[in-house]
C-alpha positions as CSV (number, residue, x, y, z in Angstrom):
1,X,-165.4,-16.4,-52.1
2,X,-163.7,-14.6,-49.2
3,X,-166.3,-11.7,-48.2
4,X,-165.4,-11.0,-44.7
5,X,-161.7,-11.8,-42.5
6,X,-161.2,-11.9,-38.6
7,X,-157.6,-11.3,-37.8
8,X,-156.8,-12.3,-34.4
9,X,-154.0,-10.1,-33.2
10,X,-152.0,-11.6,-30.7
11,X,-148.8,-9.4,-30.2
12,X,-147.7,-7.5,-27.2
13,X,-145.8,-5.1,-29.5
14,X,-148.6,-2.7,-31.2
15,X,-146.5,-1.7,-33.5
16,X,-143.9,-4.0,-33.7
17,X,-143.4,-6.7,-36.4
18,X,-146.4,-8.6,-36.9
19,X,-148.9,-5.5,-37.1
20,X,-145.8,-4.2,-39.8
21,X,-146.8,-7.4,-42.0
22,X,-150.7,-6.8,-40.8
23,X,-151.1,-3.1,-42.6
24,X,-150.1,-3.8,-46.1
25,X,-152.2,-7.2,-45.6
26,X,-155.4,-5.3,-44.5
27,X,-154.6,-2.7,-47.1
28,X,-155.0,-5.2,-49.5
29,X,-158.2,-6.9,-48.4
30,X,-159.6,-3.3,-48.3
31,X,-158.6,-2.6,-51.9
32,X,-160.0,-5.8,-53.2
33,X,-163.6,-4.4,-51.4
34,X,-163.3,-7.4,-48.4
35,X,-164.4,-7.2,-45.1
36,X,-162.5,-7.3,-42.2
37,X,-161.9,-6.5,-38.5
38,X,-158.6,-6.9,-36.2
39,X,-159.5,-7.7,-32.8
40,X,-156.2,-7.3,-30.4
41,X,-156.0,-10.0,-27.9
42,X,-153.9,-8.1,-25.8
43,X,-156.5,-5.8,-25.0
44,X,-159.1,-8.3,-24.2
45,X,-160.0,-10.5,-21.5
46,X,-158.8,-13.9,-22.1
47,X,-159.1,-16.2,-19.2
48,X,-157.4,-20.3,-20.2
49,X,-159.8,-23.2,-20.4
50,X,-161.2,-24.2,-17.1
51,X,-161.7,-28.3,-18.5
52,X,-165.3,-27.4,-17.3
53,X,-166.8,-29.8,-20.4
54,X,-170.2,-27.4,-20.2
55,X,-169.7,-26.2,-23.8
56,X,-169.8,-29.8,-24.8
57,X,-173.4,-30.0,-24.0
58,X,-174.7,-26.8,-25.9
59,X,-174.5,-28.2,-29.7
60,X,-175.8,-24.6,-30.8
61,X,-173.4,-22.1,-29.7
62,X,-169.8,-21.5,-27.8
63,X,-171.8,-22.5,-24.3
64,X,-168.4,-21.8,-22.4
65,X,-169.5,-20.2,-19.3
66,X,-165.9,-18.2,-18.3
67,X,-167.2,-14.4,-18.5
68,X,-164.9,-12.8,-20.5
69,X,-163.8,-11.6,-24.3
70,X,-163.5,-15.3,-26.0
71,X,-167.2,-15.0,-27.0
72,X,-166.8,-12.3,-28.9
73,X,-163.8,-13.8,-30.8
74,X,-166.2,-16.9,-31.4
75,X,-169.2,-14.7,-33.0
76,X,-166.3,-12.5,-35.4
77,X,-165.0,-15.9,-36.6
78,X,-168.7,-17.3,-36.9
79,X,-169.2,-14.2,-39.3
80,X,-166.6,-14.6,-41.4
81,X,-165.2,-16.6,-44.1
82,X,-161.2,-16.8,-43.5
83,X,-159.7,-16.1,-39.5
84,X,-156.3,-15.3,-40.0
85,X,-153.6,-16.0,-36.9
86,X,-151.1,-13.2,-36.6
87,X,-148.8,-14.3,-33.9
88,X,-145.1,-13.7,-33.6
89,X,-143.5,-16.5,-32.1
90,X,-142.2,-16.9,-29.0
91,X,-140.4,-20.4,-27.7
92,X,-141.6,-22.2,-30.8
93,X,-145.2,-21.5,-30.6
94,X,-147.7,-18.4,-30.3
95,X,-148.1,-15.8,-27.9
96,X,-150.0,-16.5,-24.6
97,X,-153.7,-15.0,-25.7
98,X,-153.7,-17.2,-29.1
99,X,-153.0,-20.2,-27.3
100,X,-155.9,-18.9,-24.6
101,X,-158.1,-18.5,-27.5
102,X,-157.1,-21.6,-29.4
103,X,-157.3,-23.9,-27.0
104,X,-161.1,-22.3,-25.7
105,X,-162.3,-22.6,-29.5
106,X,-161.2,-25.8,-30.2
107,X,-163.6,-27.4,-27.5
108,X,-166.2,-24.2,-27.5
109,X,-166.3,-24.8,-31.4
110,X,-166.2,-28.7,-31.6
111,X,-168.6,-30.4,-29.4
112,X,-166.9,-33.6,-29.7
113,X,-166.1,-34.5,-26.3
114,X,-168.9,-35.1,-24.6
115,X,-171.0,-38.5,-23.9
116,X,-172.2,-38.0,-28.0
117,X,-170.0,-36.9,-30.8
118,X,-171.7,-33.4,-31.6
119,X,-170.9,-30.9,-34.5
120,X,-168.1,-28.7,-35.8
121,X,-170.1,-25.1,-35.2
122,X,-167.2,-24.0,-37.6
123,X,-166.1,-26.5,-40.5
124,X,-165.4,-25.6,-43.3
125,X,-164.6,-21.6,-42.4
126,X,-160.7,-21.2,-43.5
127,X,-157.5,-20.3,-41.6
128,X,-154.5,-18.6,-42.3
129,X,-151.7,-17.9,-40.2
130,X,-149.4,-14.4,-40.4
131,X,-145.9,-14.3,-38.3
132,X,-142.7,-13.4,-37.4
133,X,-139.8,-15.5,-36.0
134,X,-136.4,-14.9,-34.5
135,X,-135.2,-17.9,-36.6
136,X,-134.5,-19.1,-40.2
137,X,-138.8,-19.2,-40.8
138,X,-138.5,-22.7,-41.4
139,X,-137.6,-23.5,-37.9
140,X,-139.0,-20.7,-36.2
141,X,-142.8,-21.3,-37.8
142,X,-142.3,-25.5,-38.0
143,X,-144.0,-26.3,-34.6
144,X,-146.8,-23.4,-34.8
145,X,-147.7,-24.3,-38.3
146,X,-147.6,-28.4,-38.2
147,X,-150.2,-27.9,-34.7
148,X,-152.8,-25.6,-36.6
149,X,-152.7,-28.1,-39.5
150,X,-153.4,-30.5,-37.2
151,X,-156.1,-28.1,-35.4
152,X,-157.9,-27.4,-38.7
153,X,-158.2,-31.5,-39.7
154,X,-159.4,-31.4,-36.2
155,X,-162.3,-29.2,-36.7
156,X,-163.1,-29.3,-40.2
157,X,-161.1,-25.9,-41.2
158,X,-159.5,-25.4,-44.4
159,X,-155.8,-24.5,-43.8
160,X,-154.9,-21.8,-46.3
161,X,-151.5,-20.9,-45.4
162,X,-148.5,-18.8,-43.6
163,X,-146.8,-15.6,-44.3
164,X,-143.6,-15.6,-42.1
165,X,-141.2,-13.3,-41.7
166,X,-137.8,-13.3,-40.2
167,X,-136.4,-10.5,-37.8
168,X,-133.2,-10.6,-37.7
169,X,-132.4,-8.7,-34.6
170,X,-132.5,-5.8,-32.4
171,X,-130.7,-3.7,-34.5
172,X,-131.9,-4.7,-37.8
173,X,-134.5,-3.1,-39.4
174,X,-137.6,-5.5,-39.6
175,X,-140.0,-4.5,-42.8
176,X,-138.3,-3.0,-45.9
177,X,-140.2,-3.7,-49.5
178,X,-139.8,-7.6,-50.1
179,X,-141.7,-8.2,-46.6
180,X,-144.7,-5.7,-47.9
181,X,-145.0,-7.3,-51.4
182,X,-145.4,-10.7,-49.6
183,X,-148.0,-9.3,-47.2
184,X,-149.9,-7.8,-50.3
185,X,-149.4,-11.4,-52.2
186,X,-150.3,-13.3,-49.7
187,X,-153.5,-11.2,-48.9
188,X,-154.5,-11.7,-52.6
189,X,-154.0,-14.9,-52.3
190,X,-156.0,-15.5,-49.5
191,X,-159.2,-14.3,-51.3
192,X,-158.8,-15.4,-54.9
């Protein structure tokens, strides 16, 4: 049973429309009584992987020495039950800070590259992924979605999932009532 969410923000619009699909998604957890906590990557300090390899010898925490906010992103998702992506996407792919932190996590949270094949410090914990995309959601979400499919058989996660959403341009207006009743759905879905 979903108790607690950690929703990794990555968007450099604070309003734009991601966090639009985001509210009525949080709503939603908060009606049902569950747990959760939006940390916005574009306010923290998010430094790339360094290909250091120390985190591969510490088999009982992250262990990545780079000095910044990734270890906080690693306890939040170490507390809860479901970490949920919310990304628009840019070039095919996520924004710059959920790359950042994915690629950290996946060798500060799997200590399978060192001399000895060590744990998955999060398997079994479940991901979900929230959007938006320029294109028809099918091709705009494809490469983003196949990778953390990949990422979670990777590391033991459960993938649960993808709301995306289409904008359809500058001068369109982005969430209207359809887009809200699939953030609330999904959401539900998520923790049932």
């Amino acid at each position: 049973m979903i108790k607690k969410v950690c929703i990794l923000f990555a968007s450099p619009r604070k309003n734009g429309n991601t966090k639009q699909l985001v509210i009525p998604f949080v709503d939603e957890l908060d009606k049902a009584g569950v747990s959760s906590r939006l940390l916005d990557l574009y306010d923290m300090k998010i430094e790339g992987c360094h290909a250091c390899r120390t985190c591969q010898n510490i088999w009982d925490g992250f262990g990545c020495p780079i000095d910044d906010d990734v270890h906080i992103i690693f306890n939040e998702i170490l507390e809860s039950d479901l970490f949920v992506l919310a990304t628009p996407i840019y070039s095919w792919f996520c924004t710059m800070p959920m790359k950042g932190v994915i690629d950290r996590l996946v060798y500060g949270m799997n200590k399978y590259f060192g001399d000895e094949r060590g744990p998955s410090l999060w398997k079994g914990k479940e991901l979900a992924i929230i959007s938006t995309c320029g294109y028809r959601v099918e091709i705009g979400m494809e490469n983003f979605a196949d990778a953390m499919k990949k990422y979670c058989k990777h590391s033991g996660l459960k993938y649960k999932g993808s709301l995306a959403e289409r904008d359809m341009g500058y001068n369109a207006r982005f969430m209207n009532e359809e887009k809200e009743i699939h953030a609330r759905d999904f959401a539900r879905e998520m923790i049932k």
